[in-house]
PQR file with spaces between the fields and no chain letter, atoms N, CA, C, O and H, PARSE charges and radii, in Angstrom:
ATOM       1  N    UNK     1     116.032   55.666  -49.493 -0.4000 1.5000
ATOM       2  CA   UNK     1     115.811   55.174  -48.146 -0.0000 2.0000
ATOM       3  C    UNK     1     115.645   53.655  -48.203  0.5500 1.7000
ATOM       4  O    UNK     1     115.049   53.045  -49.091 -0.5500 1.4000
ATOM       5  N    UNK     2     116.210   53.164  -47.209 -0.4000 1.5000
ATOM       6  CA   UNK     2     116.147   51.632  -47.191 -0.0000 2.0000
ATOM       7  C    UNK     2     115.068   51.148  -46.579  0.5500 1.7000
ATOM       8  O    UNK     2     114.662   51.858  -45.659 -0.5500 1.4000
ATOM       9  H    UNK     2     116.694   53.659  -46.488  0.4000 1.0000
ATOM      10  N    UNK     3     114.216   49.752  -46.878 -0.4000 1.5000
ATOM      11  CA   UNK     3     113.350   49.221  -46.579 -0.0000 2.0000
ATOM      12  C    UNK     3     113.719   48.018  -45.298  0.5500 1.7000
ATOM      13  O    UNK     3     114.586   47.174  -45.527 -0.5500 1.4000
ATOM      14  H    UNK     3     114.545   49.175  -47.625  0.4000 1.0000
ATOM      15  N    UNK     4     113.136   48.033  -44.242 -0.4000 1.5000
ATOM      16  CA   UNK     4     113.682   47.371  -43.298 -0.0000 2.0000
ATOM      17  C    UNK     4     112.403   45.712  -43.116  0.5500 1.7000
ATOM      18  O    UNK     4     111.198   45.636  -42.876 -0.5500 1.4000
ATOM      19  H    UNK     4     112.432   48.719  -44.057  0.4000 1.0000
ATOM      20  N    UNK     5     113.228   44.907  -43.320 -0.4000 1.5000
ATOM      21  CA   UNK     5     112.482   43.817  -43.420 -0.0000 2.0000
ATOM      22  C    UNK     5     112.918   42.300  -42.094  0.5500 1.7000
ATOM      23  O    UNK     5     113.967   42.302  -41.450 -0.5500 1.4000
ATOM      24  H    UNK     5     114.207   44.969  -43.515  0.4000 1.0000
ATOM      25  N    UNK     6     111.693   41.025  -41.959 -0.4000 1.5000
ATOM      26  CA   UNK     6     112.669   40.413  -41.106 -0.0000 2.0000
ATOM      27  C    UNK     6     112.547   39.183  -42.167  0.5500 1.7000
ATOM      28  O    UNK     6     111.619   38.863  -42.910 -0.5500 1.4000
ATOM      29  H    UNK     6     110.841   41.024  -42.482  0.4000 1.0000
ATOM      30  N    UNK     7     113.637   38.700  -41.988 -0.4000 1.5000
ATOM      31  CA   UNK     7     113.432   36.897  -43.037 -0.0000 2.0000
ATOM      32  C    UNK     7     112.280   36.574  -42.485  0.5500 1.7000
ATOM      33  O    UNK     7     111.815   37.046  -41.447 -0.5500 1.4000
ATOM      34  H    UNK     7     114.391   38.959  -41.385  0.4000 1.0000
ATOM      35  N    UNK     8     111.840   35.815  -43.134 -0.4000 1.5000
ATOM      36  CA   UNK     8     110.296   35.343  -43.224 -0.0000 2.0000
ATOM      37  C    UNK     8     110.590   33.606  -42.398  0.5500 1.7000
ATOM      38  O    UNK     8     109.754   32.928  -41.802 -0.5500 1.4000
ATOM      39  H    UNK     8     112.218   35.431  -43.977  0.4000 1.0000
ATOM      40  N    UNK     9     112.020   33.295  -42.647 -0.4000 1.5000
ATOM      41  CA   UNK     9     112.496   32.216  -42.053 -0.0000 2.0000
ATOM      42  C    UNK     9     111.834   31.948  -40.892  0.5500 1.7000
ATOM      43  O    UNK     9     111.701   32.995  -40.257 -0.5500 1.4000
ATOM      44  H    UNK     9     112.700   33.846  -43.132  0.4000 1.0000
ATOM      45  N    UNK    10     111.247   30.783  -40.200 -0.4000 1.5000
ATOM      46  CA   UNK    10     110.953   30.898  -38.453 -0.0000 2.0000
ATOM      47  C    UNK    10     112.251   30.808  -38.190  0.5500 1.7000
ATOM      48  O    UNK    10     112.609   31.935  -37.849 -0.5500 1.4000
ATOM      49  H    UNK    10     111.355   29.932  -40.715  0.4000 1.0000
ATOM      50  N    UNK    11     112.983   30.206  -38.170 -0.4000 1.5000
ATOM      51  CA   UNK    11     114.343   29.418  -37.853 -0.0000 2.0000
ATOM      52  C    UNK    11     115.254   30.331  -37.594  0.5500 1.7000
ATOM      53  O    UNK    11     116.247   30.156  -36.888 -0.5500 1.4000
ATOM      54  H    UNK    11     112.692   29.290  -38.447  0.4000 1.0000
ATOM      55  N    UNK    12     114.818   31.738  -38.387 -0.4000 1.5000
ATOM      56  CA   UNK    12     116.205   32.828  -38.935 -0.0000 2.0000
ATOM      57  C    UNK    12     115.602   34.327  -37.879  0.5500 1.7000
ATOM      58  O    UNK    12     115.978   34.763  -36.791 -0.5500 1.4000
ATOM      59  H    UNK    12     114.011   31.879  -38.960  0.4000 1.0000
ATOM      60  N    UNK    13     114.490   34.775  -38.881 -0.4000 1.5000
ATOM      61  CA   UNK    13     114.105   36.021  -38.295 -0.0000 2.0000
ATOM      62  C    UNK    13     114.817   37.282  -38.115  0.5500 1.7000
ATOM      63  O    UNK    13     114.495   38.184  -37.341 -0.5500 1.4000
ATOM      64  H    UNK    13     114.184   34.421  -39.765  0.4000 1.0000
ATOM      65  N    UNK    14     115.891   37.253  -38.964 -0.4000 1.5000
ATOM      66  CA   UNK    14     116.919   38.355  -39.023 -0.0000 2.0000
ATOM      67  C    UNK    14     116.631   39.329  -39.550  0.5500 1.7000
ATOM      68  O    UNK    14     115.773   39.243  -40.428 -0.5500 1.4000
ATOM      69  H    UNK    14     116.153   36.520  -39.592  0.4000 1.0000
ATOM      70  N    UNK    15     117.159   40.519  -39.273 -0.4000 1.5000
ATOM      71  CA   UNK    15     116.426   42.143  -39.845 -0.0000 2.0000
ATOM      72  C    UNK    15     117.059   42.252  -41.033  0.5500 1.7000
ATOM      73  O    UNK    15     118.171   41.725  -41.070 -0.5500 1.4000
ATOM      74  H    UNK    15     117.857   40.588  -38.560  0.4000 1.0000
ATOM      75  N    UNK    16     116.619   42.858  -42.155 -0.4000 1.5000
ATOM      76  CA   UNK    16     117.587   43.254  -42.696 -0.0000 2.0000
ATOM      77  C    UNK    16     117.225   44.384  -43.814  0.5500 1.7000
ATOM      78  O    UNK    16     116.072   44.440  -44.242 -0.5500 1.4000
ATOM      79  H    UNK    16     115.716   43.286  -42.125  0.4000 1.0000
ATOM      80  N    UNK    17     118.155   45.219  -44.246 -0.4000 1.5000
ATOM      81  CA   UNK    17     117.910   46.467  -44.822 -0.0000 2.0000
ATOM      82  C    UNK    17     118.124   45.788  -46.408  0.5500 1.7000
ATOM      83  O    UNK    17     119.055   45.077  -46.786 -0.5500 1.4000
ATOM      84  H    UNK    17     119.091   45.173  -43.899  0.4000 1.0000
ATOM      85  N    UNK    18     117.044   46.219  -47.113 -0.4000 1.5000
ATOM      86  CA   UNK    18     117.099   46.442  -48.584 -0.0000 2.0000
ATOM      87  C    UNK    18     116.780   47.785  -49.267  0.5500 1.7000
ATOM      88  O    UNK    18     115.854   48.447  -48.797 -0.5500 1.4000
ATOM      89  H    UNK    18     116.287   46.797  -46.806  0.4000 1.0000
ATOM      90  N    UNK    19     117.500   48.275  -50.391 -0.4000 1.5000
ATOM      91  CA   UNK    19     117.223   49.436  -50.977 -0.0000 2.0000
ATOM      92  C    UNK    19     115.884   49.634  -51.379  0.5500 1.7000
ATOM      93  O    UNK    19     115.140   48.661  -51.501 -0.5500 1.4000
ATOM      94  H    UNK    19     118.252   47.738  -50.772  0.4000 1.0000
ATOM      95  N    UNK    20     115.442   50.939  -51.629 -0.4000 1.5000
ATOM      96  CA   UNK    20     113.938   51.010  -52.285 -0.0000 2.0000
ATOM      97  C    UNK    20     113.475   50.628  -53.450  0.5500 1.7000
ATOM      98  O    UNK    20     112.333   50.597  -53.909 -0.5500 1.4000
ATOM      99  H    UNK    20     116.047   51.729  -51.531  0.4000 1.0000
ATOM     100  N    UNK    21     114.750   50.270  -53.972 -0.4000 1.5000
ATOM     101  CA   UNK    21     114.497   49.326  -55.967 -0.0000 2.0000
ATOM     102  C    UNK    21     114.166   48.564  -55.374  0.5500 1.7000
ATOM     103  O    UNK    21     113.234   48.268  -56.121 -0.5500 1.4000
ATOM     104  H    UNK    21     115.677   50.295  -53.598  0.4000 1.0000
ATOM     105  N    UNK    22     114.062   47.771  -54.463 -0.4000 1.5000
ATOM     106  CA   UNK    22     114.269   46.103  -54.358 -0.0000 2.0000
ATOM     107  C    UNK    22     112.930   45.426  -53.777  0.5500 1.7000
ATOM     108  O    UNK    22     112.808   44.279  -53.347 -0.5500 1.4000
ATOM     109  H    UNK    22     114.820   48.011  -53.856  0.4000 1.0000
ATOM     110  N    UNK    23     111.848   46.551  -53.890 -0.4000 1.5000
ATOM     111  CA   UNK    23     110.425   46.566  -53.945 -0.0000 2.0000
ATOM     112  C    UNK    23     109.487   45.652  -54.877  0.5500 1.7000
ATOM     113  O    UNK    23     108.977   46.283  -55.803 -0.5500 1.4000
ATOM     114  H    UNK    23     111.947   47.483  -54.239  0.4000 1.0000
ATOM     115  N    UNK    24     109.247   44.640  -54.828 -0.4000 1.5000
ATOM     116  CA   UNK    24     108.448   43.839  -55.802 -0.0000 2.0000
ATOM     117  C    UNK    24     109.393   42.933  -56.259  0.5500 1.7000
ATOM     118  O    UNK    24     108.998   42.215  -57.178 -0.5500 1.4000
ATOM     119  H    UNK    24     109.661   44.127  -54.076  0.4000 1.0000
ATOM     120  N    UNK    25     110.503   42.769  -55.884 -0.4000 1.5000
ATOM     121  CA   UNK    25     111.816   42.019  -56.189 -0.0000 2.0000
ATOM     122  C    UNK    25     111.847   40.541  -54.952  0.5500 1.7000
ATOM     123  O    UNK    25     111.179   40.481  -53.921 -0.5500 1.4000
ATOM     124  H    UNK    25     110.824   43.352  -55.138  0.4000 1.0000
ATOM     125  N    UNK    26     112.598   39.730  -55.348 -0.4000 1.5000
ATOM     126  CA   UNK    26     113.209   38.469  -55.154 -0.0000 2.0000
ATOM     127  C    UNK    26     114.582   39.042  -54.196  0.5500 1.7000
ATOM     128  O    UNK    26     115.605   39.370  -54.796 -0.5500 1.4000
ATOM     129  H    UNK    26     113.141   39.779  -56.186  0.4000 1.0000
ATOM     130  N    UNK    27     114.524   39.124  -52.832 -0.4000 1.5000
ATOM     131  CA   UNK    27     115.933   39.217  -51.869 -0.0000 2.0000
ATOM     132  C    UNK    27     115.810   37.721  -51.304  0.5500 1.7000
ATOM     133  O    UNK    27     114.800   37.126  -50.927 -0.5500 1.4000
ATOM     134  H    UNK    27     113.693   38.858  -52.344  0.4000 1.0000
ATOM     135  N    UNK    28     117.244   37.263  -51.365 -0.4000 1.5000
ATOM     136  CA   UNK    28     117.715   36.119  -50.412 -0.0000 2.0000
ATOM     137  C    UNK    28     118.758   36.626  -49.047  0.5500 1.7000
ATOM     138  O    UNK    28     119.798   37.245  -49.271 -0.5500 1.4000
ATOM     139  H    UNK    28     118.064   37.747  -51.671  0.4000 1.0000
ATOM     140  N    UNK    29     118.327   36.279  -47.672 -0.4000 1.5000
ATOM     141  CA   UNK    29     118.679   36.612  -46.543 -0.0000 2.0000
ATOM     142  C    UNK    29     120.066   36.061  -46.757  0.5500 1.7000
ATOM     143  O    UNK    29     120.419   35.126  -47.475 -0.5500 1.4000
ATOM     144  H    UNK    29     117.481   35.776  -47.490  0.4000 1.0000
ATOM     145  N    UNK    30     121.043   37.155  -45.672 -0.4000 1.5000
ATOM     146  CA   UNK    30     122.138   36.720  -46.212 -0.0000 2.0000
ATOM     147  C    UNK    30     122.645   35.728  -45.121  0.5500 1.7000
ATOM     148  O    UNK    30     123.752   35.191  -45.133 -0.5500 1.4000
ATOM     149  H    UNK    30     120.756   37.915  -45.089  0.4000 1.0000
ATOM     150  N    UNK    31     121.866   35.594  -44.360 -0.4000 1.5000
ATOM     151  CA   UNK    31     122.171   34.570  -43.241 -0.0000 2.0000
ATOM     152  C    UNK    31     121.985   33.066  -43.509  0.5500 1.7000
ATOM     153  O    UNK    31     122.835   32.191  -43.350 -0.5500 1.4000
ATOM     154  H    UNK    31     120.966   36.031  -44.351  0.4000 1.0000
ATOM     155  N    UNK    32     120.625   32.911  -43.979 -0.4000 1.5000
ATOM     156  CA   UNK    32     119.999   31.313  -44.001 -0.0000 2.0000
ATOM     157  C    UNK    32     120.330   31.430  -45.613  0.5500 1.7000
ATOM     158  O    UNK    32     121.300   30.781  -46.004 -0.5500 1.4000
ATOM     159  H    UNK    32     119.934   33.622  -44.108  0.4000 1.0000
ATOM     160  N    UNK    33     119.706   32.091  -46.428 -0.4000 1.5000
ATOM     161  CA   UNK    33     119.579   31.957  -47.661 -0.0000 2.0000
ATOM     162  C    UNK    33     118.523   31.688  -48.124  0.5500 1.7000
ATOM     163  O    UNK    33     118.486   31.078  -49.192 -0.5500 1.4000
ATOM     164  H    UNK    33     118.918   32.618  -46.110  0.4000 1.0000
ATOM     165  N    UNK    34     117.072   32.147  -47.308 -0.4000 1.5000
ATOM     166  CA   UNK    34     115.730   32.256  -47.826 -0.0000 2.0000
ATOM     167  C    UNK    34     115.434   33.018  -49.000  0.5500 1.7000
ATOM     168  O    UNK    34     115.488   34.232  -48.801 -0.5500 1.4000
ATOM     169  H    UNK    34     117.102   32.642  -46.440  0.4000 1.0000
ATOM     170  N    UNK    35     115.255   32.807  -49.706 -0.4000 1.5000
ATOM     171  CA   UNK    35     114.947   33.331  -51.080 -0.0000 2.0000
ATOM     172  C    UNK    35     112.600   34.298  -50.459  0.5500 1.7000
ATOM     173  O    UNK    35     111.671   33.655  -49.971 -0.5500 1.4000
ATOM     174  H    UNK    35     115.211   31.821  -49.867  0.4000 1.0000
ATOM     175  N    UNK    36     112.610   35.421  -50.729 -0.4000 1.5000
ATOM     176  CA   UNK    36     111.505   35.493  -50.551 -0.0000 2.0000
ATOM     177  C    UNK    36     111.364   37.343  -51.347  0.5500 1.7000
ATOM     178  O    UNK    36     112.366   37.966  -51.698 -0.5500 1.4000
ATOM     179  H    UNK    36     113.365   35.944  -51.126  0.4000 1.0000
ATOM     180  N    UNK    37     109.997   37.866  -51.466 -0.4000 1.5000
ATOM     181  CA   UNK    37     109.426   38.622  -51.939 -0.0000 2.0000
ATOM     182  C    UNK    37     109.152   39.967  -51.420  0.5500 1.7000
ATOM     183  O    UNK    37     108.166   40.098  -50.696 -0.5500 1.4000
ATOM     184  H    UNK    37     109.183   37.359  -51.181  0.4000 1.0000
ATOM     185  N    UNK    38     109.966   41.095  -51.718 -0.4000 1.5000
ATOM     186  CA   UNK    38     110.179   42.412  -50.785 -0.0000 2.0000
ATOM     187  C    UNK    38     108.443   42.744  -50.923  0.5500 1.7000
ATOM     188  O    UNK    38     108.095   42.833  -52.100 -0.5500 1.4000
ATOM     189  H    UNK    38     110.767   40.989  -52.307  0.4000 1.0000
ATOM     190  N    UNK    39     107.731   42.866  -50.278 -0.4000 1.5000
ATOM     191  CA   UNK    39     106.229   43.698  -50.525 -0.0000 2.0000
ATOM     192  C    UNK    39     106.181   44.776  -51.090  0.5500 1.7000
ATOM     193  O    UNK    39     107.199   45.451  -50.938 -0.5500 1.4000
ATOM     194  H    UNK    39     108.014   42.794  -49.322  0.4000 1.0000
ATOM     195  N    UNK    40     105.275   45.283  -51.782 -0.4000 1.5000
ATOM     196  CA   UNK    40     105.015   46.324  -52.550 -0.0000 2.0000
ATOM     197  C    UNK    40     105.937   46.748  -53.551  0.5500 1.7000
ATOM     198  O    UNK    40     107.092   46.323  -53.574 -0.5500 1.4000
ATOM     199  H    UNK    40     104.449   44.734  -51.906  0.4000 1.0000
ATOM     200  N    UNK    41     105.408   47.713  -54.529 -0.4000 1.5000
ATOM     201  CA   UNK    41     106.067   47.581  -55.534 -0.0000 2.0000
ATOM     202  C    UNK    41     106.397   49.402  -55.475  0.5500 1.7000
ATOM     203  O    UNK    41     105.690   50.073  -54.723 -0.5500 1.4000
ATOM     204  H    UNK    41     104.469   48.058  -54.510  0.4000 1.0000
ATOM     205  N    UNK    42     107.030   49.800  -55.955 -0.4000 1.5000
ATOM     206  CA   UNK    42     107.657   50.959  -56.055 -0.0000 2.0000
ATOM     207  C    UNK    42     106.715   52.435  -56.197  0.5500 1.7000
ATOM     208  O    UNK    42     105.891   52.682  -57.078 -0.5500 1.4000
ATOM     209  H    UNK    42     107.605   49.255  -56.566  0.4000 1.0000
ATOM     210  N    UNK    43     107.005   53.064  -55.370 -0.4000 1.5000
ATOM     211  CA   UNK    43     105.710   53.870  -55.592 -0.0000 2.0000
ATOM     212  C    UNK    43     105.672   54.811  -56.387  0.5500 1.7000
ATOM     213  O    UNK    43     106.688   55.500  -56.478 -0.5500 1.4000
ATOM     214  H    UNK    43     107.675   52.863  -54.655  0.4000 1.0000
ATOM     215  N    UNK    44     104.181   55.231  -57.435 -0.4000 1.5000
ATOM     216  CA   UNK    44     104.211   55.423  -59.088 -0.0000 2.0000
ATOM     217  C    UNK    44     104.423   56.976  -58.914  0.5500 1.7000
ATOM     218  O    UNK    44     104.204   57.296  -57.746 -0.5500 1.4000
ATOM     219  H    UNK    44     103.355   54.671  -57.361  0.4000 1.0000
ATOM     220  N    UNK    45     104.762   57.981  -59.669 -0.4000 1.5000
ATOM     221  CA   UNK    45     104.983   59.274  -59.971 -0.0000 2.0000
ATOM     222  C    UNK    45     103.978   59.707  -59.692  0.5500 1.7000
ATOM     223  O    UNK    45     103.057   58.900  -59.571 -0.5500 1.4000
ATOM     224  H    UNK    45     104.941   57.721  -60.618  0.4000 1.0000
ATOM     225  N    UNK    46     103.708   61.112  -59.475 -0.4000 1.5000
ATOM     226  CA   UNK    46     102.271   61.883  -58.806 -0.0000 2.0000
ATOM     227  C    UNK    46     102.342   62.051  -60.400  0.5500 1.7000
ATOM     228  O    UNK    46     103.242   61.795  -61.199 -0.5500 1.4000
ATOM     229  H    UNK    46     104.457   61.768  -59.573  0.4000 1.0000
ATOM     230  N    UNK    47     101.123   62.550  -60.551 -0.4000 1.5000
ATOM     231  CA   UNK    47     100.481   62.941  -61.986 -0.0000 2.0000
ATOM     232  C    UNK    47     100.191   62.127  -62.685  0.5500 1.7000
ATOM     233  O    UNK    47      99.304   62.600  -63.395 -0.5500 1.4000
ATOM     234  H    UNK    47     100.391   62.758  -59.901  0.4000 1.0000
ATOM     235  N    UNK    48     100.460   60.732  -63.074 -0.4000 1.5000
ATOM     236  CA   UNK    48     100.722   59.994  -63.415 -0.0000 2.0000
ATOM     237  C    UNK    48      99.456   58.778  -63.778  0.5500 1.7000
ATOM     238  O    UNK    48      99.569   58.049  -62.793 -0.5500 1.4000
ATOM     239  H    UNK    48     101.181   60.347  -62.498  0.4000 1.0000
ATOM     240  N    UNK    49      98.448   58.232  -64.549 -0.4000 1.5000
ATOM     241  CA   UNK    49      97.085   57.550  -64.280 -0.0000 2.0000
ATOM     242  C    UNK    49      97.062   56.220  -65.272  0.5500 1.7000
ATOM     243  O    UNK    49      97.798   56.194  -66.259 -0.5500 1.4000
ATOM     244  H    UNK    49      98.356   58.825  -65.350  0.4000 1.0000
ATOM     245  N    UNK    50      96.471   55.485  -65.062 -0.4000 1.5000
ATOM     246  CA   UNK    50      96.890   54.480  -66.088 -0.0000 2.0000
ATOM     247  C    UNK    50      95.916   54.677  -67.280  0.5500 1.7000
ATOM     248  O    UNK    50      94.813   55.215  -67.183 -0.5500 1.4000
ATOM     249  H    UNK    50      95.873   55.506  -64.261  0.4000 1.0000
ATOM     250  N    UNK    51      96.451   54.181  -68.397 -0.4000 1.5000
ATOM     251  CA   UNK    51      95.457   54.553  -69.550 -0.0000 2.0000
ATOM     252  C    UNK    51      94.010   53.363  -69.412  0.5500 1.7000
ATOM     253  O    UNK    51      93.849   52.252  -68.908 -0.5500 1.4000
ATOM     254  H    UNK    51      97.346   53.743  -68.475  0.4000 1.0000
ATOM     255  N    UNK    52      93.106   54.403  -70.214 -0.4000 1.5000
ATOM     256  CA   UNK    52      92.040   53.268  -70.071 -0.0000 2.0000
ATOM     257  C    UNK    52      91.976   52.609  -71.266  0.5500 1.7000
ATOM     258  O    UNK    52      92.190   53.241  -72.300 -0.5500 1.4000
ATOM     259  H    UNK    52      93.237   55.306  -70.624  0.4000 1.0000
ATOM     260  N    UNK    53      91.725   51.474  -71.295 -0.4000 1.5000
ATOM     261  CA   UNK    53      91.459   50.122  -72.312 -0.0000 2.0000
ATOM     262  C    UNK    53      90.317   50.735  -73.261  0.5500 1.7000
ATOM     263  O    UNK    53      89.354   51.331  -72.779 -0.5500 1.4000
ATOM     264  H    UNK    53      91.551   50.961  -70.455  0.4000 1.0000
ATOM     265  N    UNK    54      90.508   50.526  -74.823 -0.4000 1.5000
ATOM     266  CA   UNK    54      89.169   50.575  -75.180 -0.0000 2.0000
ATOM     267  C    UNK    54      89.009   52.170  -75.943  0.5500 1.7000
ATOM     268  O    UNK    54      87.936   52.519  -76.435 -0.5500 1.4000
ATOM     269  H    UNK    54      91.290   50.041  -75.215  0.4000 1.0000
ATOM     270  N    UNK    55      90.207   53.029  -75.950 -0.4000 1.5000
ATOM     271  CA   UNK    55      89.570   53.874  -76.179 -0.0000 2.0000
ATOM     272  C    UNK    55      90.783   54.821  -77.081  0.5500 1.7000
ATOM     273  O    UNK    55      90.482   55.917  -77.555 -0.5500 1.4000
ATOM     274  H    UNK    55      91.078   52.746  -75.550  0.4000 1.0000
């Protein structure tokens, strides 16, 4: 499913669809050519916990 975003541009403000990889990633608008930062990062596997430090 695609992630629907607007350029962050004031100037631009254009919608635009990015894939769900492209989460925590670097997209440039294909209009102005704002280079900026998709939010969030990909969401982690159920079951899944991070290890703890230390042990």
């Amino acid at each position: 499913m695609a992630v629907t975003l607007i350029c962050p541009n004031l100037k631009c403000r254009t919608i635009l669809q990015v894939p769900d990889g492209a989460r925590g990633k670097r997209v440039r608008c294909a209009k102005c050519g704002k280079t900026f930062l998709v939010p969030g990062a990909a969401p982690a596997k159920k079951g899944t916990q991070p290890a703890e430090a230390g042990k």
